[in-house]
Each structure stands twice: as structure tokens, then as C-alpha cells.
C-alpha positions as CSV (number, residue, x, y, z in Angstrom):
1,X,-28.5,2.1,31.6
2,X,-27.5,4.2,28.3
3,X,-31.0,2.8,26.5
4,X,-32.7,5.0,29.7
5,X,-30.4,7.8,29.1
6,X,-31.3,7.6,25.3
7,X,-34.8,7.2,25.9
8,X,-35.1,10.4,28.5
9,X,-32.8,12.5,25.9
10,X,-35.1,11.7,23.0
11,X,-38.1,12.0,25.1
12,X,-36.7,15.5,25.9
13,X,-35.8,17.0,22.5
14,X,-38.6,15.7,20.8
15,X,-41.7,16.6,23.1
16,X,-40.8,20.3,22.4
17,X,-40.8,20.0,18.7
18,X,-44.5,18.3,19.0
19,X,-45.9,20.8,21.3
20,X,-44.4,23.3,19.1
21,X,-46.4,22.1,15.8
22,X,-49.7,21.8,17.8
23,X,-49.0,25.2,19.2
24,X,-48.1,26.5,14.9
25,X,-51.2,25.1,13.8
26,X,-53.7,26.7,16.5
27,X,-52.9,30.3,16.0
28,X,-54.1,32.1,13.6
29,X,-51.2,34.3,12.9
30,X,-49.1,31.0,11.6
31,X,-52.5,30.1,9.5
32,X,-52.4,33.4,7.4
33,X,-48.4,33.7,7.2
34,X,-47.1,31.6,4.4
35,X,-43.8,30.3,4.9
36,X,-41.5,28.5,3.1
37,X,-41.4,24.3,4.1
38,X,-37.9,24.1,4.0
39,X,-37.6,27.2,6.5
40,X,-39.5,26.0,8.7
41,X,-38.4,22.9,8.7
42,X,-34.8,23.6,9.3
43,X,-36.0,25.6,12.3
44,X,-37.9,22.6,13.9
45,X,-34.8,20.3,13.3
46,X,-32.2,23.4,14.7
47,X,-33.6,24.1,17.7
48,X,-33.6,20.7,19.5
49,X,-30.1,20.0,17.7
50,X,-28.9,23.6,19.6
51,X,-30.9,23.2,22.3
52,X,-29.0,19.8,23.3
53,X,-25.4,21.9,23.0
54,X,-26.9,25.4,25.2
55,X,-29.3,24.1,27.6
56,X,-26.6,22.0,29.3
57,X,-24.1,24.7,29.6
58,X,-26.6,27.0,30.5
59,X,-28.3,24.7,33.5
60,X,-24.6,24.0,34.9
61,X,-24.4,27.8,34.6
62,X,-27.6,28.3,36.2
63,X,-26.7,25.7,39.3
64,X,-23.5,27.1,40.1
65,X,-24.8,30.7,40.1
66,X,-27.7,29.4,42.2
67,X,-25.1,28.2,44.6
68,X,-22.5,31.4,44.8
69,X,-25.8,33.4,45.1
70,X,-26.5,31.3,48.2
71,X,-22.9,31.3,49.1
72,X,-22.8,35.9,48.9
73,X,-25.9,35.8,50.7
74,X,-24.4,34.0,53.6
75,X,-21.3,35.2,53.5
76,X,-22.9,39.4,53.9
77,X,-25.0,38.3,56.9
78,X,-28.3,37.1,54.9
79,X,-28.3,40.2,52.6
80,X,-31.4,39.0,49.9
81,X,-30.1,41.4,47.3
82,X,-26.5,40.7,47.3
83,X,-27.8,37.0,46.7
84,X,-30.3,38.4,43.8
85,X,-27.8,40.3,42.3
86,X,-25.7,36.8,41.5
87,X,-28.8,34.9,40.7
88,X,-31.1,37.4,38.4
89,X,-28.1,37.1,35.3
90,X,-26.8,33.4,35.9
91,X,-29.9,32.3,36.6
92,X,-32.6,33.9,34.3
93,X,-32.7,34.1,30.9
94,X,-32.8,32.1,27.6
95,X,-32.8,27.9,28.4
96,X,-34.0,26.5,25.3
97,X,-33.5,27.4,22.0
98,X,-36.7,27.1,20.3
99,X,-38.0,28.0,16.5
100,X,-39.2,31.5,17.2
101,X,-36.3,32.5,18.6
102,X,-34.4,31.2,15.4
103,X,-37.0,33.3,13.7
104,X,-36.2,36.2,15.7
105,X,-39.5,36.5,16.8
106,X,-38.8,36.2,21.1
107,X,-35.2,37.7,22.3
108,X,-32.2,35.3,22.9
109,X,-31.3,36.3,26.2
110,X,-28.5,34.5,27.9
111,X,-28.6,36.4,31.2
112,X,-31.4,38.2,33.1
113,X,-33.5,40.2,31.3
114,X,-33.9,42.6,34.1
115,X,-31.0,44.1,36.2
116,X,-32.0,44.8,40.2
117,X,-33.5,47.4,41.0
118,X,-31.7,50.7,42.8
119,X,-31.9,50.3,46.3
120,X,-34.5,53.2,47.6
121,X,-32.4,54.9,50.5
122,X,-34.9,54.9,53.4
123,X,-35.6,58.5,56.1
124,X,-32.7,59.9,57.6
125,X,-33.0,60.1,61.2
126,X,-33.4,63.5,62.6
127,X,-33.5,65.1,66.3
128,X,-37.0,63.9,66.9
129,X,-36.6,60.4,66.0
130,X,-33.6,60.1,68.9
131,X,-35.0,58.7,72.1
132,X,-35.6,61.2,75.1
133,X,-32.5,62.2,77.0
134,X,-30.3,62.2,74.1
């Protein structure tokens, strides 16, 4: 059982780093940058290394707010936004930690990167909006 849970944990931090490379080597921006080795080297040993500490705590983050979300939507009669407003930050953001972002070339972000929106107040009823006889 723990040589499966090895092999899916290896599996995991190292397919990134691959896809990563393939992904350096095809754009031309990384062709006519010259970085240092060593630089970039730490990055693509780094990231999976921090990766396997945040994206752990930041899934179990993710889960429970998925679940309280569900739980304030339920518990305000089915009110979407009251859910969204618990699921946008605990549930969006930042889940790996990859070389660019080391680089500081993408944001970190932790939470959601993108508060709700203001609810738009809708027409206020007037006199001729009141049923006849009123």
C-alpha cells in the first residue's frame, strides 16, 4: 500500500516539472532569455518540493470552504451569492506552486482573485406596478 502512495506522489510532483521543461523549450521568449542554470534549476527542484507542503493545506482549505459554502447557502434559504461569497476566496486562487511563479512572473494568490460583485438593486415598485383595487 505505501509503494502506491509513493508511486502516485512521485507520479504527481514530477509530471509538472516535465510538462514544465517541454512547455520552457517551445516558447520563444525562454529561447531568447538567457538565464542562469543554477537559477533555473533551483526553481524546477522548489516548486514540486513547496508544492507538496501548500497544495495540501490549500485543497483541505479548498474542501472545507466548498462545504461551509454549501452549508450558508442552505442555511439563507438557497441564497447563490451568500454561498459564492464563502467559495470565490477559499476556493480559488493559487494551488500549485510552480517555477514562474517563483520567478514572479504569474501572481501568488492564495484566495480569489476576484471579490463578488455588488449586488445591482433591482426597480422599486411604484403605484402602477400595484394590482387593481389597491
Amino acid at each position: 500500500m505505501w509503494r502506491l502512495i509513493l508511486g502516485v506522489v512521485v507520479a504527481v510532483l514530477v509530471s509538472p516539472v516535465a510538462s514544465w521543461a517541454q512547455q520552457a523549450q517551445s516558447t520563444p521568449q525562454a529561447q531568447q532569455e538567457s538565464r542562469p542554470l543554477g537559477i533555473e534549476l533551483a526553481r524546477g527542484i522548489a516548486a514540486p518540493l513547496l508544492s507538496a507542503v501548500y497544495t495540501p493545506v490549500k485543497f483541505s482549505l479548498g474542501v472545507t470552504g466548498a462545504v461551509l459554502g454549501g452549508v450558508s447557502g442552505f442555511l439563507t434559504g438557497g441564497n447563490e451569492r451568500a454561498a459564492e461569497g464563502v467559495w470565490r476566496p477559499l476556493t480559488g486562487g493559487t494551488y500549485f506552486i510552480t517555477p514562474q511563479l517563483l520567478a514572479r512572473q504569474s501572481p501568488f494568490v492564495p484566495f480569489g482573485d476576484r471579490p463578488v460583485e455588488p449586488l445591482t438593486p433591482g426597480p422599486t415598485p411604484s403605484s402602477s406596478m400595484l394590482a387593481p383595487g389597491y
